[in-house]
N, C-alpha and C positions, 0 to 999 in steps of 0.2 A: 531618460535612461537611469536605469540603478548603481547608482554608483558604488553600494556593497556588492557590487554581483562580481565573482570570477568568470564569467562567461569572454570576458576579454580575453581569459588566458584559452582561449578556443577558437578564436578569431581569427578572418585574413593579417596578415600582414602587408606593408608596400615591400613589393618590389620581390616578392613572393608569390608561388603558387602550391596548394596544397596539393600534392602526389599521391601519397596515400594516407591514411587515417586508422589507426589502430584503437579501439574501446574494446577495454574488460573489465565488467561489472558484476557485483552480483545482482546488483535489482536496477531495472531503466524504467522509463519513462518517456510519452509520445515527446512532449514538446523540448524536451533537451535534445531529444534526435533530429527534430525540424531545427532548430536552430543550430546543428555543426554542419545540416546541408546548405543550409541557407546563407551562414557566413562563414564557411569552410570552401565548400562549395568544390569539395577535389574529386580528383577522378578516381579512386575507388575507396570504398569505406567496408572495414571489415571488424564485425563487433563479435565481440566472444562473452554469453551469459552463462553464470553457473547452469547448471545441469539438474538445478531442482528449481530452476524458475516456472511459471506458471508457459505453459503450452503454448498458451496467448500470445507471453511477450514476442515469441521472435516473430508474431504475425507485426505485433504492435510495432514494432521499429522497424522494419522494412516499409510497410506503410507512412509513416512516419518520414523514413528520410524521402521517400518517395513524396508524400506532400510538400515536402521541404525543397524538390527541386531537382533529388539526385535521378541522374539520367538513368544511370548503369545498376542491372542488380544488384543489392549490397549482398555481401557476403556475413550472413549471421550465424555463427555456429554455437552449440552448446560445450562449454567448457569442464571436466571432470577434473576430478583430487580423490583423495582417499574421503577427504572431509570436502568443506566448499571451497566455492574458488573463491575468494572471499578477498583479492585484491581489485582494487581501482587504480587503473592505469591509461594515461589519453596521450596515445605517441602521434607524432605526425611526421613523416618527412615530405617536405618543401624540394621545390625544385627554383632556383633564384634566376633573377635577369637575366645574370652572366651565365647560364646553364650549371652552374655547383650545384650538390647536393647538398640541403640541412635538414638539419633533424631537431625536434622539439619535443618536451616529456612534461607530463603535468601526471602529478601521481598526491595522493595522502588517503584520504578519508572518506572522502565523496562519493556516492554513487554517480550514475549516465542518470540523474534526475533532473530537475527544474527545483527539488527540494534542497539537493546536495549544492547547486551551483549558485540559483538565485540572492543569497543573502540576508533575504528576511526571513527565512525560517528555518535552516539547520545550521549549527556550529560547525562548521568545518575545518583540519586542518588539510593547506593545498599548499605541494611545491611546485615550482616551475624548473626545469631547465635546459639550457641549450646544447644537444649535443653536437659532439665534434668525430668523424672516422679518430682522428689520431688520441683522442682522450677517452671516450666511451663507444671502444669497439664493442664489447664485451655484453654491453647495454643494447645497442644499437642492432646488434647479430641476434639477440632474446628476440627479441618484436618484430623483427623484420622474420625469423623464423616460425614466429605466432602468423604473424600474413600469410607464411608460407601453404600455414598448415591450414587455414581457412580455406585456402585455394581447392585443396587436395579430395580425392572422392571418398578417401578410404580416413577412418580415424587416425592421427599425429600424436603419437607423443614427445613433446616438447621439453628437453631436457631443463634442469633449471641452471639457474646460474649465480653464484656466490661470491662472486668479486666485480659487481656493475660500478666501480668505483664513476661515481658522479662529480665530486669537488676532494680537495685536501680535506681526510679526517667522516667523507660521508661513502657510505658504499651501500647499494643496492642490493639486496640479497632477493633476485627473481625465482618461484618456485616452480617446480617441474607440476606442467599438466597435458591431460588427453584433451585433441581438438578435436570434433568434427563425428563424436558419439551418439547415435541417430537415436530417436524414441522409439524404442520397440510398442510393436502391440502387444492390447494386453493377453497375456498368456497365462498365466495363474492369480489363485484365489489373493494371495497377497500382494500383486504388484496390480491389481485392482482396489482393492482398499488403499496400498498409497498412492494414486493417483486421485483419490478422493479430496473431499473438501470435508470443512468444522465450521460448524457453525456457529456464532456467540454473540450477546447481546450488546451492543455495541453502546456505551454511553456517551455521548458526545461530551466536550469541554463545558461545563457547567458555566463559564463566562461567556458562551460565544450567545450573540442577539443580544449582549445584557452591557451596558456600561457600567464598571465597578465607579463608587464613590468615596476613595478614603476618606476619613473622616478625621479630624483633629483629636478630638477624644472620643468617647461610641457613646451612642446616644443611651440614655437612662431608659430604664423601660417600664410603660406609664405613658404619660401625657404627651414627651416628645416624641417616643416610636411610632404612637400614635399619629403623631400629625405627620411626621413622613409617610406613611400608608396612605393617610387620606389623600396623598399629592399624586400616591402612584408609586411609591419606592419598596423596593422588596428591602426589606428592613431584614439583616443579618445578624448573627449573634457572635459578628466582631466587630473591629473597629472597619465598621465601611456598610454602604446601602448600596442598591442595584437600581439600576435605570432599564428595563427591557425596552427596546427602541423598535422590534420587532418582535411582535408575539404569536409563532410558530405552533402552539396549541401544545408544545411539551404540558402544563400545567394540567393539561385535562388527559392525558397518556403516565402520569406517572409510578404506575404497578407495570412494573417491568419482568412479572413473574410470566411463566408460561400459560398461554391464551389470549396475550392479546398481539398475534400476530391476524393480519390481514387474510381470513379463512383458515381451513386447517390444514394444511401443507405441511406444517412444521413434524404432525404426530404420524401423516400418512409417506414423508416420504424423507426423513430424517432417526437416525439411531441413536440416543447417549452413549456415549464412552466416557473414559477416565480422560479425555483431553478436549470432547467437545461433541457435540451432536454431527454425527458426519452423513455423508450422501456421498453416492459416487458420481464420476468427473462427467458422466452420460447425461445424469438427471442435473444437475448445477446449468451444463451446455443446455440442456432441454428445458427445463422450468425455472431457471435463476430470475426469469421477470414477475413472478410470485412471491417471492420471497422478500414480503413486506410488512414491516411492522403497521400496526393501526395509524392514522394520523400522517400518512406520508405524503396524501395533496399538500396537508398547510405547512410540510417540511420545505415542500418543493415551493411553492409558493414566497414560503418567507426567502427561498434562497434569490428568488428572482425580485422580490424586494429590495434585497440587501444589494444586488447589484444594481438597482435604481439607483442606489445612494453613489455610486460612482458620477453618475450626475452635480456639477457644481452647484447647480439650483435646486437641487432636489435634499442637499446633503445639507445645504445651506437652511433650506425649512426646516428638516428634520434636528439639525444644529440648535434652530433657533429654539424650539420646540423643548428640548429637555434643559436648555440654560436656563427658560420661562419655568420648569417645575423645579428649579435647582431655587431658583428667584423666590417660588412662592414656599417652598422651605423656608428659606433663610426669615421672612419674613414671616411665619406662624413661629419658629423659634424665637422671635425677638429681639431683647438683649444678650441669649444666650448662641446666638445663630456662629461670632465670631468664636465661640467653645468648640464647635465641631464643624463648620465649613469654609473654607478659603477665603478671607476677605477682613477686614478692621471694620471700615465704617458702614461701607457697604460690600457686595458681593462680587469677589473676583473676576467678574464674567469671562475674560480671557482667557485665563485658568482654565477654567470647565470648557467653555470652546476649544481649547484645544485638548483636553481629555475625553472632548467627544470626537475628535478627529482623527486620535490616535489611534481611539480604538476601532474607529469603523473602518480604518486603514489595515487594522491586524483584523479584521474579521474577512475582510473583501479577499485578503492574502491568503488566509485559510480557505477561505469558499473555491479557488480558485484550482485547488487543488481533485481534481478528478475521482481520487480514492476517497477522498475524506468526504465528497459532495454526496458520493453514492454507499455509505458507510452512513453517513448522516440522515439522509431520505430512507434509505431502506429500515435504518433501526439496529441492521444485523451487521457483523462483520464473519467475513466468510473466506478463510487461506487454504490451502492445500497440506494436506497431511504432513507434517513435518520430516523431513528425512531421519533417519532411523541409523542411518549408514553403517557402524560397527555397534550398535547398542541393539542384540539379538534378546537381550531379557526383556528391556523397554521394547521394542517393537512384541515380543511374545506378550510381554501384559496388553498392550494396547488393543492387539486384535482377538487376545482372550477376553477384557472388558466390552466389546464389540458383541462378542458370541456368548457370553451371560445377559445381556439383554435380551439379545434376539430370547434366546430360553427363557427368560425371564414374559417375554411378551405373549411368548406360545403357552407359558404356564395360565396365564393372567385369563386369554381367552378373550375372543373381540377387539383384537388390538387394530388398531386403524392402520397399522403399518403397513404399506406394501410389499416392502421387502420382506417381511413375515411370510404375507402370504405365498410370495414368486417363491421362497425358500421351501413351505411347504409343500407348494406343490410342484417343486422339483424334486424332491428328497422322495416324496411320495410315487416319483416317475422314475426313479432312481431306484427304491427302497420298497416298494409298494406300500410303504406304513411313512408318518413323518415320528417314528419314536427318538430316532436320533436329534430335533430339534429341543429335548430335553434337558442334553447333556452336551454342554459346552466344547468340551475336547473332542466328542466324536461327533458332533456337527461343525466344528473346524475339517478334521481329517477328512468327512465326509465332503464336505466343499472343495475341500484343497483338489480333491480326486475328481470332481466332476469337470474343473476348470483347468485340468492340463490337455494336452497339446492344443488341436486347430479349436478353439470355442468357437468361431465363424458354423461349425457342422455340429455343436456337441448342444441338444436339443436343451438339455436343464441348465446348460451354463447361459446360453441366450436367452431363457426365463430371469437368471439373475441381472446381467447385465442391462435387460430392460425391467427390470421390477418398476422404474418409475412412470410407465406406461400402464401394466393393467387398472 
């Protein structure tokens, strides 16, 4: 068990049963969900996600509690603000031996993750407390009306609340939000671009597969840089050398410019803008298993390595393995070995055994993480359009930079894009000529106009919405 982890503060209790279960987050995560079914285990759970979360998640966490055990539909609703819903809040009320009602709050910083809770990898601040009817009515009447409103078929808004007096001296100020705001489909040319995705070259932690090697003082360079190379050590130009413990092929991938993705997807069905190469939410659902950097067998590969090393005998060769090239440093340095590595007469071995354990302990911790595995293997990172919410000039530059490419691409001629094409010849089906793809603003207007009311019937807006198809 982890004994940095908050996850306790989510737990059964003796002599308790959990009744209902209130989560509001802006960003979740599968296995934080599996583990409030699993040792929660109450009878209904109702989670409330901002309202520019990814489509996915509310599939993710229904699933989620579902593999965790819970019987009963969970009630998942999308939560609105003017801005995000951008509080984190884990209520519970309890139902005890004696039949009383209690109630229990955990609120700070954290998201519904496994990053926010676990302990080894985010900073979190998290308070707990117990509520009472007679002390935190105030508090207790927010969240049970947050339940309410999950319940309900029709949108809630949720008044806030400004005096959740919790202890002498601390008082909760709850804000006012809509529950229960359903995803429209898409109806116009702009609420099709943000439901899009950006795509961006994703660099992983320059430390991860590599054990760092502080150094005493850094080595001169000449004869001793030298002989750490020869041993194997990526020799740095600080104080410290590198041990790669698994070699994932990054050294033979490192021109990160455009063309060395895995085929040409990238140019046939991705746009630049001022925020990031984007594709709509159609094409990411439909080809996202394409969308890979060169080199992403030996990515995947090294990952399933690396959890080898979770192995006490396996971690234990591989332990022994870089103490032995730490060893045969020390001793090509000489008398000068105790100037820059751990040790007087001879070489600290403990030391370094355990700087090899620590780290392959923070690497396993990172690997574990879902996003980061497929963020890492892919090459790419790839989020959903940012919301825009009251910034009408930034959203106008955005989708103006959008449509000076596309013009830009139709100027150029032979462009690979799809979307190009689908646009031409809809404009073309539209317009009989594509001259409007020339000029930015009136191949905006022109778009905007193709994609109002039913698009399910309107022939040129179906050409765009599948452009990742021709």
């Amino acid at each position: 068990m982890n004994t940095s982890d908050s996850f306790d503060l989510l737990s059964a209790r003796t002599g308790r049963v959990a009744e209902a279960v209130l989560i509001i987050s802006p960003y979740v995560e599968a296995s934080f969900f599996r583990h409030v079914a699993r040792q929660l285990r109450p009878k209904s759970i109702h989670v409330v996600i901002d309202d520019g979360c990814r489509r996915e998640d509310l599939e993710t966490v229904t699933s989620a509690l579902q593999e965790g055990g819970h019987k009963r539909p969970p009630l998942v609703r999308l939560g609105s603000a003017r801005g995000l819903v951008h509080l984190k809040l884990f209520y519970i009320r309890w139902r005890t031996d004696g039949g009383r009602k209690a109630a229990s709050l955990v609120f700070g910083s954290a998201n519904a993750t496994r990053q926010g809770f676990d302990g080894n990898v985010n900073a979190e601040l998290l308070a707990v407390c117990d509520l009472t009817a007679s002390a935190h009515a105030a508090t207790i009447q927010w969240c049970e009306s947050v339940i309410d409103a999950t319940k309900a078929k029709v949108p809630v808004d949720v008044p806030g609340e400004r005096h959740g007096v919790i202890a002498k001296g601390m008082t909760l100020r709850l804000p006012a939000i809509t529950v229960g705001r359903t995803v429209s489909q898409v109806s116009d040319f702009d609420l099709w671009i943000q439901r899009g995705h950006l795509l961006s070259e994703y660099k992983a932690d320059p430390s991860f597969l590599f054990v760092p090697i502080p150094l005493v003082k850094p080595l001169p360079a000449g004869e001793q840089s030298r002989a750490a190379s020869s041993v194997g050590f990526d020799v740095r130009p600080t104080r410290s050398i590198r041990h790669r413990y698994i070699d994932d092929g990054s050294a033979e991938h490192r021109d990160h410019a455009a063309g060395t993705e895995q085929g040409n997807w990238r140019r046939k069905l991705f746009t630049p803008t001022q925020l990031g190469e984007w594709c709509s939410r159609e094409c990411y659902q439909a080809r996202r298993s394409e969308f890979l950097r060169k080199g992403h067998e030996r990515r995947t590969e090294a990952l399933q390595h690396l959890q080898e090393l979770a192995s006490k005998k396996l971690r234990k060769a591989a332990r022994r393995t870089f103490v032995n090239k730490v060893a045969e440093l020390w001793k090509l340095l000489g008398d000068q070995a105790p100037d820059h590595l751990r040790g007087s007469d001879e070489l600290d071995r403990a030391h370094y055994r355990d700087t090899f354990d620590r780290k392959i302990a923070r690497d396993l911790d990172l690997a574990a993480d879902s996003e980061f595995r497929r963020r890492y293997v892919t090459g790419f990172e790839l989020v959903e359009v940012p919301r825009f919410r009251n910034d009408v000039a930034g959203w106008r530059s955005f989708v103006h930079s959008l449509a000076q490419q596309l013009a830009l691409d139709e100027v150029k001629g032979r462009s690979q894009s799809k979307l190009v094409r689908a646009i031409r010849e809809a404009v073309e089906k539209e317009c009989g000529n594509a001259s409007a793809l020339l000029e930015p603003r009136e191949l905006l207007d022109l778009l905007r106009g193709m994609m109002q009311g039913d698009v399910e019937k309107v022939g040129a807006a179906q050409m765009l919405l599948r452009y990742h198809e021709v």
